[in-house]
Structure formats: C-alpha cells, structure tokens
Backbone of each chain as nested JSON, in Angstrom:
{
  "chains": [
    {"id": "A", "residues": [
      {"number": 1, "name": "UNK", "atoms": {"N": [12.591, 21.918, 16.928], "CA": [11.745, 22.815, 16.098], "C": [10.282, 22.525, 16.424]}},
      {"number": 2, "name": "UNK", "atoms": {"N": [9.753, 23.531, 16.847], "CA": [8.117, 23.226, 17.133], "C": [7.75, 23.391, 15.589]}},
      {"number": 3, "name": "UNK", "atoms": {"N": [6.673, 22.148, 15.412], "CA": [5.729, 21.808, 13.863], "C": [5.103, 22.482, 14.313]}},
      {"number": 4, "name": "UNK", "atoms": {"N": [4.297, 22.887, 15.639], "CA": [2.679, 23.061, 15.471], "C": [2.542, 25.037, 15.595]}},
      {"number": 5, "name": "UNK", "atoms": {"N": [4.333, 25.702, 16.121], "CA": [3.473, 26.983, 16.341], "C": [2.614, 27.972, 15.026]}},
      {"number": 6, "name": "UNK", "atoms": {"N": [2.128, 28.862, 15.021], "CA": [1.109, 29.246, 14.603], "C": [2.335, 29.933, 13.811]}},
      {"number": 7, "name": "UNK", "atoms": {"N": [1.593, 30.601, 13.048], "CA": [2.458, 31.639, 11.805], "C": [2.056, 32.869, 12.142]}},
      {"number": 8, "name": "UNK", "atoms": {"N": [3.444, 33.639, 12.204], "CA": [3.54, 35.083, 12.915], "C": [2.445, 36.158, 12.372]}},
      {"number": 9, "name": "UNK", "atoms": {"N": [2.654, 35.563, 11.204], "CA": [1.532, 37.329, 10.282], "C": [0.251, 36.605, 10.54]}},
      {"number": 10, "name": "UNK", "atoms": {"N": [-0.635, 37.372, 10.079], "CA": [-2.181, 37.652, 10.352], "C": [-2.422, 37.572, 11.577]}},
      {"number": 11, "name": "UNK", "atoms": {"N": [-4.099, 37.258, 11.356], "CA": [-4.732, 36.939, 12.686], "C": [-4.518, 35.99, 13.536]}},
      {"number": 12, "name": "UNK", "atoms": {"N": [-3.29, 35.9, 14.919], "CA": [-2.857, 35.175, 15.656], "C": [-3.811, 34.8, 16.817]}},
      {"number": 13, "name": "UNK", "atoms": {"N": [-4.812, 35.437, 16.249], "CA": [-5.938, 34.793, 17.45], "C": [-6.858, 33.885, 16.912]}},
      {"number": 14, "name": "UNK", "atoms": {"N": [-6.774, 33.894, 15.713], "CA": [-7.475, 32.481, 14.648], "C": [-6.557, 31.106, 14.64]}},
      {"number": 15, "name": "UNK", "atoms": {"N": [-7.334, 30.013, 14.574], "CA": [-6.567, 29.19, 14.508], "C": [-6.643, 28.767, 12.619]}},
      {"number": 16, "name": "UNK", "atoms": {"N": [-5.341, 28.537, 12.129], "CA": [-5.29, 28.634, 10.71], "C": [-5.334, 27.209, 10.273]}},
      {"number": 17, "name": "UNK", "atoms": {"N": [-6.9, 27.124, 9.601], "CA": [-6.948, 25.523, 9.697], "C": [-6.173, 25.451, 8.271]}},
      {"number": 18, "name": "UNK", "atoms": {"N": [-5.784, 25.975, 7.12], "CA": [-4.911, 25.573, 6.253], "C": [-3.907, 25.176, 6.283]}},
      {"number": 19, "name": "UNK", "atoms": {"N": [-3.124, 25.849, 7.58], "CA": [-1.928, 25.3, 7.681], "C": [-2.07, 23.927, 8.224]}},
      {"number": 20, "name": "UNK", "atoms": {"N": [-3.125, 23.884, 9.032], "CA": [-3.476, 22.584, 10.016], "C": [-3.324, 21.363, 8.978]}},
      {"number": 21, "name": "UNK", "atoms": {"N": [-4.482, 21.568, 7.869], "CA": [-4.681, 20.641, 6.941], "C": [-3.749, 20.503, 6.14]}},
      {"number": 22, "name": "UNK", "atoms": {"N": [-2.291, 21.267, 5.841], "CA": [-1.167, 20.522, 5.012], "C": [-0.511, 20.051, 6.094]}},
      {"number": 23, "name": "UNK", "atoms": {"N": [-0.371, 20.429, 7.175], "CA": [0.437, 19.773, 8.896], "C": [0.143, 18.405, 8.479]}},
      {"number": 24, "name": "UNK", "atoms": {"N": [-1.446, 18.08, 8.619], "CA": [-2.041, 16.779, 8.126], "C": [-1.801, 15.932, 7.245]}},
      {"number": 25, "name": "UNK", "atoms": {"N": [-2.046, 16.737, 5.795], "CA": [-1.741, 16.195, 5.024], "C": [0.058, 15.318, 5.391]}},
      {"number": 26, "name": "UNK", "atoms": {"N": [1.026, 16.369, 5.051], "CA": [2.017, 15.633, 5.318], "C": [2.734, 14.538, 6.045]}},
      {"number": 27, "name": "UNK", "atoms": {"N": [1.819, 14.706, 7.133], "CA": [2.172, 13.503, 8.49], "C": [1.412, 12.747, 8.094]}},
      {"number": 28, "name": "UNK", "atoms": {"N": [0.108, 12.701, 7.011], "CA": [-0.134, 11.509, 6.888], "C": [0.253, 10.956, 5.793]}},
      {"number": 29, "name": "UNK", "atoms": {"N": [1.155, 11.548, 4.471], "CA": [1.89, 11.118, 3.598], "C": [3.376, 10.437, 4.558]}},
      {"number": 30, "name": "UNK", "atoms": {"N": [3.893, 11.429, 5.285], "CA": [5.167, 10.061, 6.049], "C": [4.348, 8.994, 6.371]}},
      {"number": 31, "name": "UNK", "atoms": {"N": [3.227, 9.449, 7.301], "CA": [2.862, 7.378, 7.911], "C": [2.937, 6.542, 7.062]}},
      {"number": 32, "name": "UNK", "atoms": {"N": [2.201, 7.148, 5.371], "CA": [2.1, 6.601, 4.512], "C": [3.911, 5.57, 4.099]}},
      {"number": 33, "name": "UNK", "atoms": {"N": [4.305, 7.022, 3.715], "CA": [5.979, 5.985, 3.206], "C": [6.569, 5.395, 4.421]}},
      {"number": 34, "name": "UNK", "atoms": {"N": [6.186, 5.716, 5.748], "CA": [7.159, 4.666, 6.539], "C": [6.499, 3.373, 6.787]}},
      {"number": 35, "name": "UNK", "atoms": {"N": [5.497, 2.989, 6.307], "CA": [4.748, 2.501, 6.497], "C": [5.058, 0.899, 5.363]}},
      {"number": 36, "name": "UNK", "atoms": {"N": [4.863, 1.682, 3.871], "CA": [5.369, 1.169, 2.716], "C": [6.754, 0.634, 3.12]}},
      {"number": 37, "name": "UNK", "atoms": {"N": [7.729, 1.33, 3.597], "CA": [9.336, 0.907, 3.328], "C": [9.182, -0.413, 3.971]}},
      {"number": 38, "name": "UNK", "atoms": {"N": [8.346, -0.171, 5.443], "CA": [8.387, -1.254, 6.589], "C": [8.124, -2.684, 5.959]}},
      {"number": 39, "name": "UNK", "atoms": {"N": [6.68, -2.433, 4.708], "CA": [6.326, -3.261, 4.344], "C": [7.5, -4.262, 2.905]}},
      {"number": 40, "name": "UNK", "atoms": {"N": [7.849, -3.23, 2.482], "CA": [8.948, -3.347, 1.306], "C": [10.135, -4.3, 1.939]}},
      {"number": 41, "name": "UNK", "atoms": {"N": [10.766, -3.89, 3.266], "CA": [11.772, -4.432, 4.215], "C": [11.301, -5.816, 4.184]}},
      {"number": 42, "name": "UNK", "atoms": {"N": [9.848, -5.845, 4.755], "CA": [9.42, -7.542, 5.36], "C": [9.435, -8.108, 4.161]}},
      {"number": 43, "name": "UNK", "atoms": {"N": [8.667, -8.041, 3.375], "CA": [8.57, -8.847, 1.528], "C": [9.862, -8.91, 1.037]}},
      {"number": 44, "name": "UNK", "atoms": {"N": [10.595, -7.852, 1.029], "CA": [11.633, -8.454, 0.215], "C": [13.386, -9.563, 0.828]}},
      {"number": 45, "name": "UNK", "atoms": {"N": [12.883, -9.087, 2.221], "CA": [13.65, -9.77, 3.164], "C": [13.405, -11.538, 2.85]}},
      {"number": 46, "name": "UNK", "atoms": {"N": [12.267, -11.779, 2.95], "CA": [11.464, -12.787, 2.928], "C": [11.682, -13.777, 1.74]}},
      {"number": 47, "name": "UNK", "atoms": {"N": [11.502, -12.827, 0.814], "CA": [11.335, -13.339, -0.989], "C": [13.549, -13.439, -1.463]}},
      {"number": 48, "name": "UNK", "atoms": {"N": [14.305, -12.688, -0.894], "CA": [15.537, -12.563, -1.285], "C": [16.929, -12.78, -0.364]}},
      {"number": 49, "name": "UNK", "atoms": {"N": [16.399, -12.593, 0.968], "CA": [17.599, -13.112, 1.942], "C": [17.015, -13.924, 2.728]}},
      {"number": 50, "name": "UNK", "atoms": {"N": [17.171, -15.835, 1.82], "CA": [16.68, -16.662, 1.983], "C": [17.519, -17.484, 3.336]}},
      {"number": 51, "name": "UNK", "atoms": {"N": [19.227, -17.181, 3.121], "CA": [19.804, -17.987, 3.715], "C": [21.004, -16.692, 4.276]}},
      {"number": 52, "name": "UNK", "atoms": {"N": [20.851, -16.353, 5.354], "CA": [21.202, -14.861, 5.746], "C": [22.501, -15.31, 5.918]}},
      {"number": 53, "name": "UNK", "atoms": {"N": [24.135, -14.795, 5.053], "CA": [25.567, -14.771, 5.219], "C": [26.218, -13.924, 5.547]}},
      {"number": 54, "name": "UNK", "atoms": {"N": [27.068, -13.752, 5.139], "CA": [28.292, -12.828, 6.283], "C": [28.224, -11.561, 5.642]}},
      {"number": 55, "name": "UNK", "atoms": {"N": [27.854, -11.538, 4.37], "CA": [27.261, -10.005, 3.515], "C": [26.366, -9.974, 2.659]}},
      {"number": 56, "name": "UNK", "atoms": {"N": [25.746, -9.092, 2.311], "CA": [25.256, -9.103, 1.333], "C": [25.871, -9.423, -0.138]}},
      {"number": 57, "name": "UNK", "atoms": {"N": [25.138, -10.552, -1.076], "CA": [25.655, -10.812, -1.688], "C": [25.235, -9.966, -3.061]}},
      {"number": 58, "name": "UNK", "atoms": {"N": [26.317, -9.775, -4.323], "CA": [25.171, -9.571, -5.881], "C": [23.924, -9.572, -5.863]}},
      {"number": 59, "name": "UNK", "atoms": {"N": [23.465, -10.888, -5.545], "CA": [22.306, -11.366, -6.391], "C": [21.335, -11.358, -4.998]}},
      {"number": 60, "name": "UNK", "atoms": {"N": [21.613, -11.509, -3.866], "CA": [20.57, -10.3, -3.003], "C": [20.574, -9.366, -3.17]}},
      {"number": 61, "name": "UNK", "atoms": {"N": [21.321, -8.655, -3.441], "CA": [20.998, -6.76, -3.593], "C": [20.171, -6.53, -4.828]}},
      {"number": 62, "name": "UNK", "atoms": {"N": [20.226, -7.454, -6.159], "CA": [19.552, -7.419, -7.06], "C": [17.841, -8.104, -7.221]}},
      {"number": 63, "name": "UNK", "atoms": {"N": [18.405, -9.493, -6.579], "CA": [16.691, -9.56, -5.855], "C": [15.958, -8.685, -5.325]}},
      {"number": 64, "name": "UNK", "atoms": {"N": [16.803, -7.413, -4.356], "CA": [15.864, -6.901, -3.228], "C": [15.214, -5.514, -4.392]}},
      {"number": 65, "name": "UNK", "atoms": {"N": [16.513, -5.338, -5.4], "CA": [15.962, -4.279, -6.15], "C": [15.067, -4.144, -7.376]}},
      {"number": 66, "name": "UNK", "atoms": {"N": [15.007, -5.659, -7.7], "CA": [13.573, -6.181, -8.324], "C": [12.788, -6.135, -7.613]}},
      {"number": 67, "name": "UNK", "atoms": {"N": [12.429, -6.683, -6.392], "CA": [11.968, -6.751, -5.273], "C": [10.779, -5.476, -5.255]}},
      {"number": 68, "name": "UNK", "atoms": {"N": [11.428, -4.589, -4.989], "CA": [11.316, -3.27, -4.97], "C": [10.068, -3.15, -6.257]}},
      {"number": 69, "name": "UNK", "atoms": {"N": [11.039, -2.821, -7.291], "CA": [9.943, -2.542, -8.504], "C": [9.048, -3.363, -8.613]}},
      {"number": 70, "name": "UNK", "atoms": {"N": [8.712, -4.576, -8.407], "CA": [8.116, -5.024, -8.337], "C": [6.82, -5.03, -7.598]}},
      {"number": 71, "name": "UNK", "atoms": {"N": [7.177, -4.948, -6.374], "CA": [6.273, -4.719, -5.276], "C": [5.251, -3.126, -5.472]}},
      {"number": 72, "name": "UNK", "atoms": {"N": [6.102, -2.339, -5.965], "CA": [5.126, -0.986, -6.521], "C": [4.748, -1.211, -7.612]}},
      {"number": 73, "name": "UNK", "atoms": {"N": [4.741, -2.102, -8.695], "CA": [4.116, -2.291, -9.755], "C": [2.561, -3.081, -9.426]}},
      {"number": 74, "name": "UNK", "atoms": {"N": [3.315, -3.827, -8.029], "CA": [1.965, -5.102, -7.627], "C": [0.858, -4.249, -7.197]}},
      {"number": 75, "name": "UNK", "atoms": {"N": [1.689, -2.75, -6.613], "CA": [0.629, -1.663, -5.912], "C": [-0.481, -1.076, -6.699]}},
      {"number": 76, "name": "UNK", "atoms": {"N": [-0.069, -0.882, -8.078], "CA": [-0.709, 0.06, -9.55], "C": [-1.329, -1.19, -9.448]}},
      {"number": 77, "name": "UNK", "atoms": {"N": [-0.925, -2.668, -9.831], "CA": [-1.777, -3.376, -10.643], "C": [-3.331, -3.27, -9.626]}},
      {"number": 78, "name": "UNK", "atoms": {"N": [-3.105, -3.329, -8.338], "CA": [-4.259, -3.981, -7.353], "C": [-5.195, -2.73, -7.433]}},
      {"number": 79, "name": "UNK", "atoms": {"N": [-4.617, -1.372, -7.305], "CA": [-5.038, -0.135, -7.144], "C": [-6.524, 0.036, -8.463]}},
      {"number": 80, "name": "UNK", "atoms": {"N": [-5.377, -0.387, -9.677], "CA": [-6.368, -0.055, -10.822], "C": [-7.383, -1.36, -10.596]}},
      {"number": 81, "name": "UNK", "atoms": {"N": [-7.035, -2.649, -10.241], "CA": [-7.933, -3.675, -9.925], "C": [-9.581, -3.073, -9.449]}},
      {"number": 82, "name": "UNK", "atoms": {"N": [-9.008, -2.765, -8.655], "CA": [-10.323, -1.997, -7.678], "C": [-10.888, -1.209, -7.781]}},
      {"number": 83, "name": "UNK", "atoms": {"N": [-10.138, 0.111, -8.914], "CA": [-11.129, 1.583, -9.552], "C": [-11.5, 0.93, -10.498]}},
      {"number": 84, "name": "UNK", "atoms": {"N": [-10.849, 0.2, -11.339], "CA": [-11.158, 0.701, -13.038], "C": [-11.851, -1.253, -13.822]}},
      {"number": 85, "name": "UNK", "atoms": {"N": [-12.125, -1.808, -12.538], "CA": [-12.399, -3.131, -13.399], "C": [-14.157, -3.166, -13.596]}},
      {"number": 86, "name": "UNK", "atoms": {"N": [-13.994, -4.523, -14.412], "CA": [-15.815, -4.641, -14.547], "C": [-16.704, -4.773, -13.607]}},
      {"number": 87, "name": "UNK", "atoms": {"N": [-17.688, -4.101, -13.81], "CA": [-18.733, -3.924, -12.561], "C": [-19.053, -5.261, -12.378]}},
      {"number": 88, "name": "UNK", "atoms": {"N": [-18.995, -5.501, -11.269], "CA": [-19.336, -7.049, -10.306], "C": [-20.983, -7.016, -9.663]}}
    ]},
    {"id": "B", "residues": [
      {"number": 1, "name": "UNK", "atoms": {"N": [-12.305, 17.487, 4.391], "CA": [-11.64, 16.719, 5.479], "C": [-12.298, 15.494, 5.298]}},
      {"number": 2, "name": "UNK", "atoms": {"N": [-13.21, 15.551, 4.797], "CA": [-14.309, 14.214, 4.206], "C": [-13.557, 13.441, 3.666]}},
      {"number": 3, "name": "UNK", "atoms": {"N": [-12.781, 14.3, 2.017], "CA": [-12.065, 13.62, 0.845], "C": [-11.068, 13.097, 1.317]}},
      {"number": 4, "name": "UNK", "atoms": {"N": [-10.192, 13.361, 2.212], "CA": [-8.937, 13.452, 2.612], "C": [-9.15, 12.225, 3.877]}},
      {"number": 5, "name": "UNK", "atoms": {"N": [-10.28, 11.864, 4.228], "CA": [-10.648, 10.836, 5.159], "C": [-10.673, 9.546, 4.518]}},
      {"number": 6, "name": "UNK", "atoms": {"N": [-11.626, 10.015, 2.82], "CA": [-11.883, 8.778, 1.899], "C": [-10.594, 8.552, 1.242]}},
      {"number": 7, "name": "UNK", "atoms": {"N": [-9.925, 9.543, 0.84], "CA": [-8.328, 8.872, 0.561], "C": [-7.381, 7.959, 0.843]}},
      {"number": 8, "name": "UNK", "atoms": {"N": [-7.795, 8.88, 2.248], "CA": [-6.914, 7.793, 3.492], "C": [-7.038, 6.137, 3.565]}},
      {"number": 9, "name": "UNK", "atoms": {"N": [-8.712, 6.142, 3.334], "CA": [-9.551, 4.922, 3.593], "C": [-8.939, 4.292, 2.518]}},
      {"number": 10, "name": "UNK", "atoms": {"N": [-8.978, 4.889, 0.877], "CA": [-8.58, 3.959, 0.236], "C": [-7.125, 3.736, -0.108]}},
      {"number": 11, "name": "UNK", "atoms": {"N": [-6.225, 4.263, 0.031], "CA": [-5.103, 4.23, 0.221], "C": [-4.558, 3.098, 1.481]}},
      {"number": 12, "name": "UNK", "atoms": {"N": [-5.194, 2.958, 2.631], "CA": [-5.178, 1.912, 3.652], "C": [-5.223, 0.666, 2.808]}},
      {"number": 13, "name": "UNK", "atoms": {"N": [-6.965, 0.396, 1.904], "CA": [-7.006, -0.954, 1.756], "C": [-5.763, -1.312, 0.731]}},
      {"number": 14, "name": "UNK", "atoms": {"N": [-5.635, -0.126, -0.235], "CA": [-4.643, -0.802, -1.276], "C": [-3.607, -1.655, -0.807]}},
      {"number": 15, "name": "UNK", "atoms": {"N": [-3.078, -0.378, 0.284], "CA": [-1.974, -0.96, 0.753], "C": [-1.791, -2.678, 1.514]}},
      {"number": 16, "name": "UNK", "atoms": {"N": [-3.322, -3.006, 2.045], "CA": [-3.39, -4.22, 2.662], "C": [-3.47, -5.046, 1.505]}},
      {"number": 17, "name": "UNK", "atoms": {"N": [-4.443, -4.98, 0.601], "CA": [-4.693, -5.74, -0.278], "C": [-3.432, -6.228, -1.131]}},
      {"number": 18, "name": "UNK", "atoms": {"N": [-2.92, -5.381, -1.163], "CA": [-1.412, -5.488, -1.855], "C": [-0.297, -6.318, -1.118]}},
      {"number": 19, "name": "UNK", "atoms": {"N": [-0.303, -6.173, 0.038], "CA": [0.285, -7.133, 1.101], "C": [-0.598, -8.998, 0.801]}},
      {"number": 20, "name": "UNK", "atoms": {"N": [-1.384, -8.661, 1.036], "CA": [-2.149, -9.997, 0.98], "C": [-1.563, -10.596, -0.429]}},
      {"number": 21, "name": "UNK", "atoms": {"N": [-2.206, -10.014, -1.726], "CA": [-2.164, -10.352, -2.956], "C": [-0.836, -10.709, -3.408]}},
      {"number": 22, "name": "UNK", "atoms": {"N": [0.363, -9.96, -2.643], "CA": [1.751, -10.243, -2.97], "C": [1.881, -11.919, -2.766]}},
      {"number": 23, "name": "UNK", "atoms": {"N": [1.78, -12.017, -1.047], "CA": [2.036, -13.158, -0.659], "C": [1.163, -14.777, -1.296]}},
      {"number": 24, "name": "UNK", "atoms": {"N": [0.555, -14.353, -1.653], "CA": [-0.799, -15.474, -2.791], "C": [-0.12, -15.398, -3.704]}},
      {"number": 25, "name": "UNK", "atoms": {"N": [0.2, -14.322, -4.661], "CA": [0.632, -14.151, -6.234], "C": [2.06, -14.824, -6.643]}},
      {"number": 26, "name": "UNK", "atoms": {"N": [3.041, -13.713, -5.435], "CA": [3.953, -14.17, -5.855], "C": [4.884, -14.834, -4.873]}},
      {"number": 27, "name": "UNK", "atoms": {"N": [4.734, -16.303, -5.71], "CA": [5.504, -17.309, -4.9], "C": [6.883, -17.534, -4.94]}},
      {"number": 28, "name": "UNK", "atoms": {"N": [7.451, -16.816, -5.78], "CA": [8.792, -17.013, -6.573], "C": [10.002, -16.466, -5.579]}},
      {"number": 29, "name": "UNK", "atoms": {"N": [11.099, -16.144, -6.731], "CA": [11.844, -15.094, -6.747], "C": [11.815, -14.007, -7.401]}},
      {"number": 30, "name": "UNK", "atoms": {"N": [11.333, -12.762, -6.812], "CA": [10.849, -11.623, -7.622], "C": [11.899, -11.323, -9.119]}},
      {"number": 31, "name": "UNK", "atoms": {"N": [11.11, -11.592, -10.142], "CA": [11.741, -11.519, -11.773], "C": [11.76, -9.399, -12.096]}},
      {"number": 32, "name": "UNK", "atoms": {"N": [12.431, -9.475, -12.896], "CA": [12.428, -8.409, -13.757], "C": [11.792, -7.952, -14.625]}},
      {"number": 33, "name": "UNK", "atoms": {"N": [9.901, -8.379, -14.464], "CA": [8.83, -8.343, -14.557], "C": [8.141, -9.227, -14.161]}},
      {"number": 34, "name": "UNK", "atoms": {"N": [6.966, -8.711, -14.067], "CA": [5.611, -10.331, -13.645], "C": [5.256, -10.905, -14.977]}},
      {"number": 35, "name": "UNK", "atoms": {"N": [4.768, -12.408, -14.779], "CA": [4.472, -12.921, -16.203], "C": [3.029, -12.846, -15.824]}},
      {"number": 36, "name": "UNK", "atoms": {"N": [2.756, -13.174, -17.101], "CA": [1.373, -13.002, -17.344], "C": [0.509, -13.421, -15.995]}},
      {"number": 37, "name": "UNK", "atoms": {"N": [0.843, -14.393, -15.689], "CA": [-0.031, -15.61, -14.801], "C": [-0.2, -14.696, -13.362]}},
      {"number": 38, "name": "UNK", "atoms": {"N": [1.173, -14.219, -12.858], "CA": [1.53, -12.982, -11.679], "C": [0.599, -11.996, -11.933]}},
      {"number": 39, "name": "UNK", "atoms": {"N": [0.211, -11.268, -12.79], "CA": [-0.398, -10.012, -13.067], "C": [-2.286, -10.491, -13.13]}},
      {"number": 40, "name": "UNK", "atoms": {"N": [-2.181, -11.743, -13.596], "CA": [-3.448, -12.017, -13.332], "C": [-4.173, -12.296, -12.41]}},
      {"number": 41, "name": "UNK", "atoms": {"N": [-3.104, -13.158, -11.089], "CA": [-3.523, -13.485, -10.149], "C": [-3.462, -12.121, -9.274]}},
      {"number": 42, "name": "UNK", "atoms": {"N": [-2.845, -11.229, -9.026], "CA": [-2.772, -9.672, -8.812], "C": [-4.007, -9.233, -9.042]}},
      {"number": 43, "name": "UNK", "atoms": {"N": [-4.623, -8.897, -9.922], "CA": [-5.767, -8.709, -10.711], "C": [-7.394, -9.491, -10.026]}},
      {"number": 44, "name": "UNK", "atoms": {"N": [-7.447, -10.531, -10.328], "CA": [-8.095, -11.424, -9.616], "C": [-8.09, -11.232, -8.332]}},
      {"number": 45, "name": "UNK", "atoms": {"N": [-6.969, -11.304, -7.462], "CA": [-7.098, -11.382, -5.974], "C": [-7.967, -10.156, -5.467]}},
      {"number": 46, "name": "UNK", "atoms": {"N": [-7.445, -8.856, -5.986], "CA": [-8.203, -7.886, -5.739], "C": [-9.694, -8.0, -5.793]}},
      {"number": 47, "name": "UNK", "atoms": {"N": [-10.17, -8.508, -7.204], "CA": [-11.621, -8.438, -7.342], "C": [-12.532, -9.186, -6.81]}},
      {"number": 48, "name": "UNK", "atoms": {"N": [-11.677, -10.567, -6.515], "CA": [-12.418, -11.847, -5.529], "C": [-12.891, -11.008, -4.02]}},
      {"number": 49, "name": "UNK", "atoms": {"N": [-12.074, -10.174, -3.759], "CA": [-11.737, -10.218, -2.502], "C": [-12.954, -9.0, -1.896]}},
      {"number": 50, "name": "UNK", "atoms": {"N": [-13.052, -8.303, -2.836], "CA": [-14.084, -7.832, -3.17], "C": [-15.654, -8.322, -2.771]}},
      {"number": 51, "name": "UNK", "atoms": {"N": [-15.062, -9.441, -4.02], "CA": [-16.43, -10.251, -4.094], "C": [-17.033, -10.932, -2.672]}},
      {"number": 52, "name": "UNK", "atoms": {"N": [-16.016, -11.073, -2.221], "CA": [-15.908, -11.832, -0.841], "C": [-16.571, -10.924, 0.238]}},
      {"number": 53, "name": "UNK", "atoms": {"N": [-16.147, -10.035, -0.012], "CA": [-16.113, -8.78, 0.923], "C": [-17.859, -8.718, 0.791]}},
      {"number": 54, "name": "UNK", "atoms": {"N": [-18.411, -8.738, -0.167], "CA": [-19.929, -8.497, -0.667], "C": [-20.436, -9.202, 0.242]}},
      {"number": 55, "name": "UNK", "atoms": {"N": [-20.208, -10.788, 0.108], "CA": [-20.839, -11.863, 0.15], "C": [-21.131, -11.95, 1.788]}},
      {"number": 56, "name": "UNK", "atoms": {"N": [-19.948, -11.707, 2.148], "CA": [-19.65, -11.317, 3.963], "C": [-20.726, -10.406, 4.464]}},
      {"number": 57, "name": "UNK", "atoms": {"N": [-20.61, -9.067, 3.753], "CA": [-22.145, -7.942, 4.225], "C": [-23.372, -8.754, 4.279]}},
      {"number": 58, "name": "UNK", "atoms": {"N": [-23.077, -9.137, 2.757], "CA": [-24.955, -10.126, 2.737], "C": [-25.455, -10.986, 3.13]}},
      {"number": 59, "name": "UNK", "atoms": {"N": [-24.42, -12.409, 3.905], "CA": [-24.872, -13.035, 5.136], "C": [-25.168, -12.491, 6.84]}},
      {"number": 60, "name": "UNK", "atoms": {"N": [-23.944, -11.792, 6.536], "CA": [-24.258, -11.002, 8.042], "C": [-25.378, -10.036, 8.121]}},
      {"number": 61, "name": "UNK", "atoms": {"N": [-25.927, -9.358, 7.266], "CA": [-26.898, -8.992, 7.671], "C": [-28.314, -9.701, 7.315]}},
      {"number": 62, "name": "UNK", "atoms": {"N": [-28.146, -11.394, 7.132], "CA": [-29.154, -12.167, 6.891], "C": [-28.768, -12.885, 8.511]}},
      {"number": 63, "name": "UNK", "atoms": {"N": [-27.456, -12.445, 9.077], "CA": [-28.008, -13.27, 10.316], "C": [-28.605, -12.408, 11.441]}},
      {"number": 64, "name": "UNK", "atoms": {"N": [-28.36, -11.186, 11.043], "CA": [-28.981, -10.245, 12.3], "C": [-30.558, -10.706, 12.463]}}
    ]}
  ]
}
C-alpha cells in the first residue's frame, strides 16, 4: 500500500500539506509507542526476569504487569514534575 | 509545524527523563503502587535535573 500517494479529488497538482501533517503526525505517534514498548521491554525485563527459567512464571507475568503500570504512572509523575512544579 | 516540533521536543525529554528517574527511583521490585519515598524521588529527580541542566548553561557560558 503506498502511504504517501496523493488523494484523488481536488487539486492534484497541489501538494496537500494537511494530509502531509497527519502522515506526520501519525508516524511520529508510532515512533513514539514503539519506542515506549522498547523501553517498557528493557525496564521491566530487568526489574522482573531476574533469573531467566524454562517459562514464564505467575509472579513474572505479574511483576512485568505492575511493571507496566507503573512505569506509565513514573511517566505522569515526571511529566507533571516539569510543567506544573515551583518556579526554580 | 513549530508546535508539533515543541511537542516532539518535549515529549523526547519526558521520555528520557523518565528512563533515567526510573533507574535512580526505583530500586525494587515494581509494587502495586509507589510509596511515598518512590514518588518523591520521581518528583525530585525531574526538578534537580533541571536544576542541573541550569547550572551546566551558566558555567558554560562563563567559560566561553
């Protein structure tokens, strides 16, 4: 599937920067989440499959899924850290 | 394309800062919330880092 051809109606001799800029937008929301998971993978790998066995066990799958919430909660806390704290 | 540049920008650091701040904060085994002490050092790391970040501009451009 070509992403980039142009859209059949209107002026096909304009280049349609709206479409351009959600093209954008979106590819840079994936970099964004593949980006996050990659990071989610390494941290929680790290923090929960301490001693790597023949499966996954309970209480790794439940580490990794604290893990998880956790790690996007750590995201809000740092986020608001940086907009909303006392002027320094 | 400006806004959407500065987004980007800050959306980047969160994401680093958040990497960093994890590995400082939390030393544990991730709980089924942060305790107090986790959320503070979260908190803190961000704003030090900051601070740091200041302190860095204002020598370096005392050594130019």
């Amino acid at each position: 599937m070509d992403s980039f051809s142009s859209p059949s109606s209107g002026s096909s001799s304009q280049f349609n920067s709206d479409a351009f800029k959600d093209q954008l937008k979106n590819q840079l929301a994936q970099a964004y989440a593949e980006e996050f998971l990659e990071t989610l993978r390494s941290k929680c790998f790290d923090k929960c499959i301490t001693k790597p066995g023949s499966s996954l066990s309970g209480s790794e799958s439940s580490c990794v899924s604290r893990c998880m919430d956790r790690y996007v909660e750590a995201t809000g806390i740092i986020s608001r850290a940086l907009f909303s704290g006392p002027p320094h | 394309m400006q806004q959407e540049k500065e987004r980007a920008m800050i959306n980047e650091m969160v994401a680093k800062l958040t990497t960093v701040c994890w590995d400082k904060c939390i030393t544990g085994t991730p709980g089924s919330k942060f305790s107090s002490s986790e959320q503070t050092c979260l908190q803190n790391c961000a704003r030090r880092y900051l601070d740091m970040s200041a302190l860095i501009m204002k020598r370096f451009q005392n050594m130019q």
